[in-house]
C-alpha positions in Angstrom: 151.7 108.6 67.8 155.7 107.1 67.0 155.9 103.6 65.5 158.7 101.9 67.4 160.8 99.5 64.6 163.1 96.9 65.4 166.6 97.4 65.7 167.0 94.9 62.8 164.9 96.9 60.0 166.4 97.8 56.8 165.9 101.5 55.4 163.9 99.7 52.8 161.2 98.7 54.9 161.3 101.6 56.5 160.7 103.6 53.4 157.8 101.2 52.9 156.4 102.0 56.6 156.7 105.5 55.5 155.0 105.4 52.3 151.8 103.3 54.1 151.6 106.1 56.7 151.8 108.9 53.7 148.9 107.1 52.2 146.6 107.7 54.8 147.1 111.4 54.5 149.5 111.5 57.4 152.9 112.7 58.0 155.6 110.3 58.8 158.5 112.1 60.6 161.8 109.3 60.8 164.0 109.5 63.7 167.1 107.1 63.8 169.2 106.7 66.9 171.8 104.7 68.0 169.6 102.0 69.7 166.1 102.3 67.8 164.3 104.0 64.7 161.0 105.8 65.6 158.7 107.2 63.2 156.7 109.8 64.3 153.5 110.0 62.9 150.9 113.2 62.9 147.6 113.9 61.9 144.3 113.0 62.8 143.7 109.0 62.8 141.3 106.6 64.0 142.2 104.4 67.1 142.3 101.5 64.9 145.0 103.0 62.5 147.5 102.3 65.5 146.6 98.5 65.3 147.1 98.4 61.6 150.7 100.1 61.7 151.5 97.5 64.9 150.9 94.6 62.4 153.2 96.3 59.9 156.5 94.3 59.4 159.4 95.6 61.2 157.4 97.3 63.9 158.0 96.6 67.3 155.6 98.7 69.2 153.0 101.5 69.0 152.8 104.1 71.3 150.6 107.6 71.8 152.0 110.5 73.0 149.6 112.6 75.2 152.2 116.0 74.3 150.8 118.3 72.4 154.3 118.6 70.7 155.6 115.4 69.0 158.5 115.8 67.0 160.4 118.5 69.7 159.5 115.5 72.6 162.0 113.1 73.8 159.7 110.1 73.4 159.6 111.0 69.7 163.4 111.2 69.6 165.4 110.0 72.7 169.1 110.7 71.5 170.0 114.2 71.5 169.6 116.0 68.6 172.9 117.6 67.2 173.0 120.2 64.8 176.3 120.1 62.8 176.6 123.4 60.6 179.3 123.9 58.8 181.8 121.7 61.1 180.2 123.5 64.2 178.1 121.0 66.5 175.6 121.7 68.8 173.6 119.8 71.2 176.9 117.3 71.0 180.0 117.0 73.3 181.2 120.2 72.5 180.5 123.3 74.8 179.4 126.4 72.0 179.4 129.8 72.5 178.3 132.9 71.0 179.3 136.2 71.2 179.1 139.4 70.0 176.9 143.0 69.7 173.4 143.7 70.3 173.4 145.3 67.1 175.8 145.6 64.4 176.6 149.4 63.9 179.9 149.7 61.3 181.9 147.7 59.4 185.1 148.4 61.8 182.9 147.4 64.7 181.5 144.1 63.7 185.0 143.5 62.6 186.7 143.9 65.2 184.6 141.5 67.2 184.5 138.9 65.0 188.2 139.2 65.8 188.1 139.3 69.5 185.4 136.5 69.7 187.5 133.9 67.2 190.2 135.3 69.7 189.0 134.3 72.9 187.9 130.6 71.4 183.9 131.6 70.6 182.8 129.9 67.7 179.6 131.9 66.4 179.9 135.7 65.4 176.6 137.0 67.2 174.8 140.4 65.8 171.1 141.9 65.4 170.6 143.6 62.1 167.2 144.6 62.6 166.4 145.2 66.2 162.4 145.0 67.6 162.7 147.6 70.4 160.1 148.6 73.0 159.7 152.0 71.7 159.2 153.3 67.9 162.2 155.7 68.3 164.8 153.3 69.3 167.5 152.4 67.1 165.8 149.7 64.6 169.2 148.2 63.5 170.9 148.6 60.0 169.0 146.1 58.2 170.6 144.5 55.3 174.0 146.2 55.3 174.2 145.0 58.6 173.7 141.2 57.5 176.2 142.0 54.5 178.8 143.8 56.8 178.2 141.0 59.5 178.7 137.7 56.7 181.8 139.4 55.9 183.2 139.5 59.0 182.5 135.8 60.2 183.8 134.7 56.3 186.9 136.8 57.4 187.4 135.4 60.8 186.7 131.6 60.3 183.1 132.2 62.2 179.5 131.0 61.8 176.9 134.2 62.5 173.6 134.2 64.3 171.0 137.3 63.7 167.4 138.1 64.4 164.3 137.3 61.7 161.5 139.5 62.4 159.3 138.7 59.9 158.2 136.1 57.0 159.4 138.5 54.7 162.9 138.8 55.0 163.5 135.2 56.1 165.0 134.1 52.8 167.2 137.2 53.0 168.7 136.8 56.5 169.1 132.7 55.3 171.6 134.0 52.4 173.5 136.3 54.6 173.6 134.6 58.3 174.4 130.8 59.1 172.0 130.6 62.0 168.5 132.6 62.2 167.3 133.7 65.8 164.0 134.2 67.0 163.1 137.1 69.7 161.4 136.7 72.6 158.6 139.1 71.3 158.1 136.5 68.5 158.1 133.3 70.0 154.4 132.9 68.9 154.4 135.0 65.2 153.3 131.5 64.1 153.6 132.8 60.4 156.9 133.7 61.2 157.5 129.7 62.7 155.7 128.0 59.9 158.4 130.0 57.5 161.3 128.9 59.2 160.2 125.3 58.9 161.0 125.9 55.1 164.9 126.6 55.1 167.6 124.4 56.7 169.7 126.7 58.5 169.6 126.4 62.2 166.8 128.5 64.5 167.6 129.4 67.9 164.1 129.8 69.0 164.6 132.4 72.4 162.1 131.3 75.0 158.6 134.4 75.3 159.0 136.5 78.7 156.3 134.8 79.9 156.0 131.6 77.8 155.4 127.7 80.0 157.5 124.9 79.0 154.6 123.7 76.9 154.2 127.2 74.7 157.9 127.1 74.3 158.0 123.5 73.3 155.0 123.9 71.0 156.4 127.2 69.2 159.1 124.7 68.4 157.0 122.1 67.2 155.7 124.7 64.2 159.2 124.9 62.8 160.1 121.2 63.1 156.7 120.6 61.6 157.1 122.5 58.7 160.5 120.1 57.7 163.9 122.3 59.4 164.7 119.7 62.6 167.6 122.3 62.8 165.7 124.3 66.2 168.2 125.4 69.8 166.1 126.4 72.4 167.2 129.3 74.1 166.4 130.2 77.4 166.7 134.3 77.7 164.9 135.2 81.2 161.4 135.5 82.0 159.4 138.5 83.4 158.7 137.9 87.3 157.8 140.9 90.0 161.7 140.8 90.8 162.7 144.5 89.2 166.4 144.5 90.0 167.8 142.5 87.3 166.5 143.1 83.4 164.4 139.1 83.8 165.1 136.4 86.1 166.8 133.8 84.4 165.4 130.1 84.5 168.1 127.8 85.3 165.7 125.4 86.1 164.5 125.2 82.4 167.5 124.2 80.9 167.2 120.2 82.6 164.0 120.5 82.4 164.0 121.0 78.8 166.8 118.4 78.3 164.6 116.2 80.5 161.1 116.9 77.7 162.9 117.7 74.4 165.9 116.4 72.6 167.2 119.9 71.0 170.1 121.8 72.2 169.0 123.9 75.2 171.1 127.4 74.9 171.2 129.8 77.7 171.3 133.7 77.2 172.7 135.7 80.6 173.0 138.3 78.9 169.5 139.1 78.8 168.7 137.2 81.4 170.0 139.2 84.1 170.8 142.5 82.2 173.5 143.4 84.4 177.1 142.8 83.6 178.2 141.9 86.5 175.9 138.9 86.8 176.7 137.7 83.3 179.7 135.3 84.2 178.0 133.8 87.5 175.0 132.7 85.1 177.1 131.6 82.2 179.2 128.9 84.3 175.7 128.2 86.5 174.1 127.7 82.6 176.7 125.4 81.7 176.5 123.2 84.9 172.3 123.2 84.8 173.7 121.2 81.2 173.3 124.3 78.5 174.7 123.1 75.2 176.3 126.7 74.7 175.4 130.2 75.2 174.9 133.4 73.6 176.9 136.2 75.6 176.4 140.2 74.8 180.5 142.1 74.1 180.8 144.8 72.8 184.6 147.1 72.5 182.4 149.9 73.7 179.5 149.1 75.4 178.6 152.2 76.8 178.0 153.8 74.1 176.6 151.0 72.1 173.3 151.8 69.6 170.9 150.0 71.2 171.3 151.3 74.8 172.3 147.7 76.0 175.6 148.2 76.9 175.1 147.5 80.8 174.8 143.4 80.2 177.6 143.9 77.4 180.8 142.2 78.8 184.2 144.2 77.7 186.6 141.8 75.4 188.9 141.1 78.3 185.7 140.0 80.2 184.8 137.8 77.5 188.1 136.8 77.2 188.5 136.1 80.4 185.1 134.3 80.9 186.0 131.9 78.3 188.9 130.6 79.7 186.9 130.1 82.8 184.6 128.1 81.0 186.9 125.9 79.6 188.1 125.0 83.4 184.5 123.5 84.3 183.3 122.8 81.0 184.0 118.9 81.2 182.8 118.6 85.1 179.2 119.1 83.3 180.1 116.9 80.5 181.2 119.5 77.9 184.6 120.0 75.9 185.4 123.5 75.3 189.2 124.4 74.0 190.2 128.4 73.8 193.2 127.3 72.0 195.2 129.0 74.3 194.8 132.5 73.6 196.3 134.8 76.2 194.0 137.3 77.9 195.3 139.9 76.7 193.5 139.8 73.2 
């Protein structure tokens, strides 16, 4: 249920609407945006509790919503959300992108792509530390050296860094290392895993399960936005259909239809999405024109030999390059600014 308040009400009375709600045992979740303040309200109540917060001062209207997610629905919070880390906005105006390694393997490497992504205009330093692979012999990533080696290399090149949480565990540790904490397709549901991520601040990018609805997605979000961190992209990565040519079949229809249900940024993945280089850029400049607030690109210097065996959806750093400029041609016909500063190709 959201309590609709006047345009009018001071942050006063809305702290007092807040605290009447708390007394019942409920959570009171504020939302204010530019036309209206909305106070989402969860927990189990009895019809008439509705009535008694409509009589409340300062409250224009009560309304249910029949979602089984509140807080990530857009009738809980109908202005965009945008996450502002660190000077870097998403969900906004701006057009974000992120780019990088599967895995980070050396210092030199993950240092010489924060380089060539700050280069070519990205603005977040990409890189999995630990890796969840199908198979138990796979390379597993070079856990917390690789979070050290990888915050040293955004510091160094004026970058924010995104890497993958696995588990409750080493939340708190990836949180001190990397700016923005990404969640695998393979956890999309580790609801322990959710609920701990609702106790930091620093942005989730919550990647969409292989075969998850609109509603699972939407839900998984609603764990970490429950638990206090409104701070949650959703990123859609591909989904598993019959269709055994490309890696997954990527969902452009989710990204509007996500901006049409939610208000968080809606981030689109090609890379894994299609799993073939050579579809990468066609699906990056479709993302941005289905209305992705950014995307998360696979480059690598050398991606065929790369750890993790992903180097076929890896763009080279001309490619990258290259796309980005691209980008920054159609970026405002969808709405989006995007600025490579400039940088020649040749990078």
């Amino acid at each position: 249920m959201i309590a609709i308040l006047s345009p009018s009400t001071p942050d006063e009375r809305i702290q007092e609407i807040v605290q009447f709600i708390e007394k019942h045992e409920l959570q009171a979740h504020v939302s204010k945006g530019m036309e209206r303040t909305v106070i989402g309200i969860i927990g189990q109540f009895s019809p008439s509790f509705g009535e008694q917060v409509r009589q409340l001062k300062g409250v224009e209207n009560v309304v249910r919503i029949s979602k089984s997610y509140k807080l990530a629905s857009r009738d809980f919070h109908p202005d965009n959300t945008v996450i502002d880390w660190k000077g870097v906005k998403i969900g906004g105006d701006d057009l974000v992108i992120m780019g990088g390694p599967c895995a980070v393997e050396t210092p030199e490497q993950i240092d010489e792509i924060a380089r060539l992504v700050k280069a070519a205009g990205g603005q977040v330093l990409r890189g999995g530390a630990f890796k969840p692979r199908t198979g138990p012999y796979a390379f597993q990533g070079v856990g917390v050296e690789g979070l050290k080696m990888m915050k040293e290399a955004g510091d160094k090149h004026g970058l924010l860094t995104i890497t993958e949480v696995m588990t409750p565990e080493y939340v708190d540790i990836c949180a001190e290392y990397a700016d923005i904490m990404q969640v695998g397709t393979r956890n999309m549901q580790n609801f322990d895993l959710l609920r701990k991520l609702g106790t930091i601040k620093n942005p989730v990018l919550l990647k969409r399960g292989f075969s998850a609805t609109y509603d699972e997605f939407l839900n998984a979000a609603e764990y970490i936005l429950a638990g206090g961190n409104p701070n949650v992209m959703l990123c859609e990565r591909g989904i598993r259909t019959f269709e055994t040519y490309t890696r997954n079949t990527l969902d452009l229809a989710a990204i509007p239809s996500l901006k049409t249900l939610s208000h968080l940024p809606v981030i689109s993945d090609p890379s894994h999405g299609t799993g073939r280089r050579e579809l990468v850029e066609s699906m990056s400049k479709a993302s941005v024109m289905a209305g992705a607030d950014g995307l998360i690109v696979e480059m690598h210097t050398d991606p065929d030999n790369s750890m993790t065996g992903d180097g076929v959806q890896s763009l080279y750093p001309d490619q990258f390059a290259k796309l980005l400029h691209e980008l920054e041609q159609i970026a405002p016909f969808a709405g989006k600014k995007f600025d490579t500063k400039k940088v020649p190709l040749n990078v």
